[in-house]
N, C-alpha and C positions, 0 to 999 in steps of 0.2 A: 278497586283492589280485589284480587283474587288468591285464594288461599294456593291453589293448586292446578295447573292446567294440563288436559291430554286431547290434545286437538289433532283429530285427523283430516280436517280438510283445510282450508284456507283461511286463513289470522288476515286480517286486514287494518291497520291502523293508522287512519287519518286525520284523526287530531284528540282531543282530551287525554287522556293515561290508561294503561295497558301494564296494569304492574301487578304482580306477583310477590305473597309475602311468605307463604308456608317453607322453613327454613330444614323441615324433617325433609323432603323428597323431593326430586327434580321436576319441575315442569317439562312436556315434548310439546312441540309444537310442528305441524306438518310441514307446512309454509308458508312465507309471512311476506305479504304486499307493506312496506313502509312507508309512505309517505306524506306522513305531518304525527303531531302527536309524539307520544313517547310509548317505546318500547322496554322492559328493563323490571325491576322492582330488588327486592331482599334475596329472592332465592336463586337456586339454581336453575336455569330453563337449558333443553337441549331444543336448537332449531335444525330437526333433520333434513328437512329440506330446502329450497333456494328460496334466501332473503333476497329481495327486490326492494332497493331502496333507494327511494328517489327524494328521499325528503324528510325532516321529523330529528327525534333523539330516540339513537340505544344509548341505556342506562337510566338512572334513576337522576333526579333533583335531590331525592333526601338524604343520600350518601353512597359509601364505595364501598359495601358489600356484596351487592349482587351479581350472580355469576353468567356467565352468557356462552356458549356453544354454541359455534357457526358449524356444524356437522355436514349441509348439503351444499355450501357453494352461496356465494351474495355476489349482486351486482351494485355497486352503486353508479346512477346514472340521472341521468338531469343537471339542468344548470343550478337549482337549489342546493343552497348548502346542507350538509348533513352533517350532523353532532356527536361525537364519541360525550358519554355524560359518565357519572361515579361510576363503579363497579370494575368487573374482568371482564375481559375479551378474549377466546379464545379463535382462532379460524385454524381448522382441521382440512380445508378441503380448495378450492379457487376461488381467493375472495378479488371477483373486477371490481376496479376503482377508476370506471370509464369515464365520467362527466361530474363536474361540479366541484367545488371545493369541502375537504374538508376541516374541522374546526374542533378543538379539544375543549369542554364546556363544565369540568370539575375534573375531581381527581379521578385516573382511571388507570388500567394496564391492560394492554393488546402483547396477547404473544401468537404470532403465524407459527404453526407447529413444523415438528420435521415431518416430511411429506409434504406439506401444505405449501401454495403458492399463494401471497399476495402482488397482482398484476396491475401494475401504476400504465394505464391508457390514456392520461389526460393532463395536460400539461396545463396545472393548476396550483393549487396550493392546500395544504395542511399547515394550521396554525393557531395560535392558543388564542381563544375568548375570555378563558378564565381557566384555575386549577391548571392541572398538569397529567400528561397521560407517558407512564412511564410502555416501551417498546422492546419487545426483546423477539427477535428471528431465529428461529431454529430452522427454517424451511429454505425459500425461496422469495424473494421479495425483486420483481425485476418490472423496468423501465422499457416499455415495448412500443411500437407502435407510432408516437407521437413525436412530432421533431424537435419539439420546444420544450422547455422549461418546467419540469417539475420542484416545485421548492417544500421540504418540509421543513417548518421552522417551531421549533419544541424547546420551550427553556423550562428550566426546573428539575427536570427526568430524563433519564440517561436513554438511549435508541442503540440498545447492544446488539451488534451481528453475532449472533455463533451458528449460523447457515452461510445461503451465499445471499448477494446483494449484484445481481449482474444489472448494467446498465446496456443495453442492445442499439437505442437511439436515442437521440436528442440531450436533455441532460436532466441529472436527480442532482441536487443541491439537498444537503442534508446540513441545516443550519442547527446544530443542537448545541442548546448553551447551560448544558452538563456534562459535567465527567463519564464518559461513556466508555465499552470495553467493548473488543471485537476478537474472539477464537475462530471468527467461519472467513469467508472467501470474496473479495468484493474483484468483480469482473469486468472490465469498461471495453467493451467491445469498439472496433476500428468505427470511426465514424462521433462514437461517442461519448461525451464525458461526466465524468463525476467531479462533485463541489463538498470537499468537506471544513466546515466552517463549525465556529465555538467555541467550545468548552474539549479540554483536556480529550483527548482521546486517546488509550491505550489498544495496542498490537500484541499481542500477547505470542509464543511462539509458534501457536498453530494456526494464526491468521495469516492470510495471503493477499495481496493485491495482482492482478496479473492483466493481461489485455494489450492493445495495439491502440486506445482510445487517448483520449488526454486525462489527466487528473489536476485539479487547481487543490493545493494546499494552501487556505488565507485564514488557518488561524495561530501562526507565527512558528518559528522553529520549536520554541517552546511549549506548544498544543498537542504535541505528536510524542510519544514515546513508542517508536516500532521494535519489535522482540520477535516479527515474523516473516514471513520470508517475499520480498520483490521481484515479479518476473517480466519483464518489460515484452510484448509481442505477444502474438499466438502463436507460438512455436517459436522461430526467430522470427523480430522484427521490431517496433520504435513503441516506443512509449515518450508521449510530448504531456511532460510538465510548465502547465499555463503560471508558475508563479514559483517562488524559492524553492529550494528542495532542502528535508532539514537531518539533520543526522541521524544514523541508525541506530536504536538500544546496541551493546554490544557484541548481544545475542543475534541481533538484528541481521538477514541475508538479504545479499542484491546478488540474484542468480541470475549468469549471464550464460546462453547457449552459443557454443562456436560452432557452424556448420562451414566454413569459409572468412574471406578477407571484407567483402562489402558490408558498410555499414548497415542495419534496417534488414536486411534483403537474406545477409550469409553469416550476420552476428547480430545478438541483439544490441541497442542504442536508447542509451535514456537521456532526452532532449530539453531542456531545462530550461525554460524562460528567464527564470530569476538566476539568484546565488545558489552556488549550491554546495555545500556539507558533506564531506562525505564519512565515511563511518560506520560500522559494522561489520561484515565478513562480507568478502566478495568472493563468493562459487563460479568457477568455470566448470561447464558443464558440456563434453565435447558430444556432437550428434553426427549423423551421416556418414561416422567411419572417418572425421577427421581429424589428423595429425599434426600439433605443435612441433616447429623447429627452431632452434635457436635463432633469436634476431625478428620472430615473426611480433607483428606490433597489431592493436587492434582498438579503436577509438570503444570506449566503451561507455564515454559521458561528455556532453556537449552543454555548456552554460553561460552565462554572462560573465559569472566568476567563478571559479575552483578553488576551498578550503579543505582544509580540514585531510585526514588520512583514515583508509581503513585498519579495523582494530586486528583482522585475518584476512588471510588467503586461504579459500579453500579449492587447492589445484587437483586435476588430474594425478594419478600417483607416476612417478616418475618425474615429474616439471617442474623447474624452477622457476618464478616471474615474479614481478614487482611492479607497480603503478606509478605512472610517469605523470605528473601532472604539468601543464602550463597555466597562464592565467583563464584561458577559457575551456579549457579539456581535461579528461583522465585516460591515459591510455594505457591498455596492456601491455606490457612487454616483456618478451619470453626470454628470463636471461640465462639460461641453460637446462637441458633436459637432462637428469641425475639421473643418467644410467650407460652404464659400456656397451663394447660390442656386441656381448652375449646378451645384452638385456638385462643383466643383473643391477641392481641398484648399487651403485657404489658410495663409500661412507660418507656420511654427512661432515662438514667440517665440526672441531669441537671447542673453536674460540672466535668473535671476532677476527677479522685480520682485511686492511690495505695494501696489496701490494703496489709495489713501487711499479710509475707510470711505464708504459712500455709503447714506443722507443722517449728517449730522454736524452739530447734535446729532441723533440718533434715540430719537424716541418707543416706536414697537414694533418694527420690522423693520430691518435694516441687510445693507447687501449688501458683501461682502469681496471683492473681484476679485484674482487675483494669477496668476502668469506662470511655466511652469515648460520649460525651454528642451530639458531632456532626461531622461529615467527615471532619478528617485533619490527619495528616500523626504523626504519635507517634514510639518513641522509647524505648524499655526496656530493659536495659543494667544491667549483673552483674559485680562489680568489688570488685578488692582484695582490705584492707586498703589501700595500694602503691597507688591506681589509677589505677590501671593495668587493662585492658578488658580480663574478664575473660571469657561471653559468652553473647550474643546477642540474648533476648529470645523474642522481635518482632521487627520488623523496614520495615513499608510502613503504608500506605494509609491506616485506617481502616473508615468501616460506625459508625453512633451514635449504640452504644449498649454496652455491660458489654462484660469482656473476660476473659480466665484465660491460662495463659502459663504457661506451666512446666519447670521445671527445674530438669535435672539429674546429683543431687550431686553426684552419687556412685563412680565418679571417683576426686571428689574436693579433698586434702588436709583440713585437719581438722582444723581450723580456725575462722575468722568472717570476714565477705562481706557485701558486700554495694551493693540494689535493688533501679536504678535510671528509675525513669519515666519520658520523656520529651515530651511537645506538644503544641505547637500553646504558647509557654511563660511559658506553666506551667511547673513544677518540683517536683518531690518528691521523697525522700528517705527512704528504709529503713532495716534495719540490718539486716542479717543473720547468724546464726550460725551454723556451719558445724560440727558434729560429728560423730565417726566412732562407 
């Protein structure tokens, strides 16, 4: 043990204890060869220059006081495992985490600062021995280099992002089986994906997820509380969800950019393995100088199954639209643009209202107008006398504005139907007449 250290040349420690007690002033250390032994003790130690650590424990056995400053830069490398043990963890500067796994070996706390990069080169593992090492990013913490499989798997303490969290290749599995919070930016670059697994995770509203990569959601709809905002692409383009997708906070945004009509390519597309939920605000976001016109439609979600509605529209000013779903899609649909010739916005409707079908009876085509005075979620259902649902001609989230959905009789039976409108209490019906 040592009361106090100021090392200006090279710390070496490979094997017995390396520990520092004097609790009045910081230790410096110049730079520190790690591999075996233990580095760590009661105090504060600043290590200004590059730890190389191929081996050994930072931190202490005797408890989680002592504080540790990585000021110049650490590499960890070699196949040997390395130990996060009691104490703080500070990294200020590019902590590699090239070769070897690592291992959480008492109670401890790692925070990568803002400015600071920790760089995952090794597709291995982080994982508890004993104790618990709580994680909190204010920096940069990104997935480079390696085509495979990084897994950190941390129960007990929470792994908060309030930086970013890019994934560039291969994949970061982040199995944390604690309630964890995220305010910063997680990035999954084309090519590669993120795994988030566990315990509880909240989205707060300044968290972001965005990228062209895939993302696997596997720890159930109810794992996820998002309150921040989704942008499927690098600019436009797809985002491929490996597993359910689960609903947004209500606070929650899925910002989609229109640059054009192709999926992926000239709109964004979020592509959905499993079920998927939908919920929160949906942002149309228009780019390249492009223009909605009445009638323009735009796949905007692709799944196994389609639930659920969003809770807003957040449109362009001037557009009206509403979300078309089927049992495997959500699509956009532009049901009129709220403005006259001159460009002026004209008045929003100020009640509910169904107009009656027009033409009536209808051969092939009929056109459904109806009235929506402010952002709430409306359904327009055709049915046979029986009750029977014959076809669902909107149902999500629309903005205040007028709309008109169609309906293609050419394939009804010749009959009379029932055009039901529902929203926020209101209801309205009204008849149809099918003729061939």
């Amino acid at each position: 043990d040592l009361g106090r250290a100021a090392c200006t040349g090279l710390t070496q420690v490979a094997g017995g204890t390396f520990r520092l007690v004097d609790t009045a002033m910081p230790s410096d250390l110049a730079a520190v060869e790690l591999s075996g032994g233990e580095l760590g003790g009661l105090a504060e130690t600043n290590v200004n220059g590059p730890l190389a650590w191929t081996g050994g424990v930072l931190g202490t056995r005797t408890g989680g006081s002592g504080v540790l400053h990585l000021l110049g830069g650490a590499a960890a490398t070699g196949p040997d495992a390395k130990q996060f043990r009691g104490g703080t963890f500070t990294n200020a500067s590019l902590f590699r985490w090239a070769e070897g796994p690592l291992e959480v070996a008492s109670s401890a706390a790692l925070t990568n600062l803002a400015g600071a990069t920790f760089a995952i080169e090794s597709d291995t593992t982080w994982t508890r021995v004993n104790g618990f090492i709580t994680v909190v990013n204010e920096g940069l913490i990104v997935k480079r280099g390696s085509p495979g499989q990084t897994s950190i798997t941390l129960p007990f303490a929470p792994f908060n992002n309030d930086g970013e969290v890019r994934v560039e290749t291969g994949t970061l599995f982040l199995n944390i089986a604690n309630r964890s919070t995220d305010a910063g930016a997680y990035v999954v670059e084309d090519g590669a994906t993120l795994r988030l697994d566990g315990a509880e995770r909240t989205f707060t509203p300044d968290a972001s997820i965005t990228g062209a990569g895939t993302l696997r959601l596997t720890a159930g709809n109810d794992g996820y509380a998002f309150s921040g905002t989704f942008r499927p692409g690098d600019g436009v383009g797809v985002m491929a969800v490996d597993s359910d997708w689960p609903a947004f906070e209500p606070d929650g945004v899925f910002e989609m950019e229109i640059a054009g009509f192709t999926p992926g390519t000239e709109h964004d597309l979020l592509a959905v393995a499993g079920a998927a939920t939908l919920g929160g605000t949906l942002r149309v976001v228009l780019t390249e100088g492009f223009a909605l016109t009445e009638g323009d439609r735009f796949a905007i979600l692709t799944a196994a199954s389609v639930t659920g509605t969003y809770d807003a529209l957040d449109l362009p000013a001037g557009v009206g639209a509403f979300v078309e779903k089927t049992d495997t899609t959500a699509v956009l649909v532009v049901g009129q643009v709220v403005a006259n010739e001159d460009g002026a916005a004209e008045a929003l409707p100020t009640a509910f209202a169904l107009d009656a079908p027009y033409p009536n009876p209808v051969a092939t085509t009929a056109t459904l107008a109806y009235a929506v005075p402010e952002a709430t979620a409306v359904r327009v259902v055709l049915y046979d006398l029986l009750g029977r649902q014959v076809a669902v001609l909107a149902d999500g989230t629309h903005a205040a504005g007028r709309y008109d959905a169609a309906l293609d009789a050419a394939r009804l039976p010749s009959g009379v139907y029932v055009v039901r409108m529902e929203a926020e209490g209101f209801q309205q019906t009204h008849r149809l007449a099918r003729v061939r």
